[in-house]
C-alpha positions as CSV (number, residue, x, y, z in Angstrom):
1,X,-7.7,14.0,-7.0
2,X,-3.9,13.0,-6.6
3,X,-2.8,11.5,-3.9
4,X,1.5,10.9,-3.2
5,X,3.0,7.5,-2.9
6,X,6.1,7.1,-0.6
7,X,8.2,3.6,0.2
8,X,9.0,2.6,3.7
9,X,12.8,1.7,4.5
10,X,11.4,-0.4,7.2
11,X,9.7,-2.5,5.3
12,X,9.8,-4.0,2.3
13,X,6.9,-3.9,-0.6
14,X,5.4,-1.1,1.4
15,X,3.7,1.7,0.8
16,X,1.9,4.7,1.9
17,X,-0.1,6.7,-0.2
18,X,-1.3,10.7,1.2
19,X,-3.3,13.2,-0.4
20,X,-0.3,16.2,0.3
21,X,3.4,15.8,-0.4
22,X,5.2,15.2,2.6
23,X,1.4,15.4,5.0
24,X,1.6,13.0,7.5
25,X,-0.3,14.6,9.7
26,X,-3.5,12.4,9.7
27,X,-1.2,9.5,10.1
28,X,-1.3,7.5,13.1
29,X,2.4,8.1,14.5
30,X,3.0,4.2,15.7
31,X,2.0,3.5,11.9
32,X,5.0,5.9,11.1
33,X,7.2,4.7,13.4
34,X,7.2,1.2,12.3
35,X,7.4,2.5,8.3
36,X,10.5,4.5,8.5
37,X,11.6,7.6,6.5
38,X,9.0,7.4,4.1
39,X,11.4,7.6,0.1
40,X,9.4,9.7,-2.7
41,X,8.1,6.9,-4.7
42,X,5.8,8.8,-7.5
43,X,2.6,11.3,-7.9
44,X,0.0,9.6,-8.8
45,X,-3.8,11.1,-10.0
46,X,-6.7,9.2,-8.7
47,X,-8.7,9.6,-12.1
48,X,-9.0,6.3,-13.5
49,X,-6.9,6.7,-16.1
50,X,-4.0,4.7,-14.6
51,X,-4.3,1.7,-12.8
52,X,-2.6,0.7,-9.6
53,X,-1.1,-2.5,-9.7
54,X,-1.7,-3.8,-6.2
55,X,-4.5,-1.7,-4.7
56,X,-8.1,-1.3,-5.7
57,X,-8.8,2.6,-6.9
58,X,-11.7,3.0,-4.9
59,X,-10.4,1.5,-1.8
60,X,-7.5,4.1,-1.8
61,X,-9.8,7.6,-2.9
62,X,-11.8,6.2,-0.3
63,X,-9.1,5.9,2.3
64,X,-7.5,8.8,1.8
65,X,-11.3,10.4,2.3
66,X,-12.0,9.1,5.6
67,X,-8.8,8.9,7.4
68,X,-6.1,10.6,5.3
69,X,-4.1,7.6,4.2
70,X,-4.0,4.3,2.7
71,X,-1.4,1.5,3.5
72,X,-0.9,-1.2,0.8
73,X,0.9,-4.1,2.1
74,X,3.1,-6.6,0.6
75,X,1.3,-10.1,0.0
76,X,1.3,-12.6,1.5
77,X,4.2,-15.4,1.3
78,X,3.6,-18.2,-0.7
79,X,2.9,-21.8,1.5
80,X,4.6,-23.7,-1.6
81,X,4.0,-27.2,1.1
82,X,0.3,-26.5,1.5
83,X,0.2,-25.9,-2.2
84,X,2.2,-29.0,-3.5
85,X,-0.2,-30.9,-0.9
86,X,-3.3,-29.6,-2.3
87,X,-2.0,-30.8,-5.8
88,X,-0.6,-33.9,-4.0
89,X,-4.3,-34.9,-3.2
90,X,-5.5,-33.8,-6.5
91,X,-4.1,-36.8,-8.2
């Protein structure tokens, strides 16, 4: 299984990942909307023999199974206050 991995404009740190070069057809079209002319990022083959830095293999095959895509979101921001008052306490 490959799937295709494109970069929003909108938004940064996102991705979408389909099973068809430029398929968006089993995409919701609001999600599409708010992502932007989805950029070529890579070709990617679901096989295990690459890992995905930010999203779980199985999670994605299993996305792109059930409803045609997978979205992988950018992390959340860091709270650097709540951290430095967890630490704070600490001592």
């Amino acid at each position: 299984m490959f799937c295709v991995i494109y970069r929003s404009t909108r938004r940064e740190q996102t991705y979408l990942y389909v099973e068809k070069r430029d398929d968006f057809s089993r995409v919701p079209a609001e999600l599409m909307a708010g992502f932007g002319k989805p950029q070529l990022a890579m070709l990617l083959p679901l096989d295990g023999r690459k890992q995905l830095v930010s999203a779980d293999l199985e999670k994605v095959k299993q996305a792109l199974t059930e409803q045609g895509y997978y979205l992988q979101l950018p992390p959340p921001p860091e709270n650097l206050l709540k951290q430095h008052l967890a630490e704070s306490d600490k001592k």
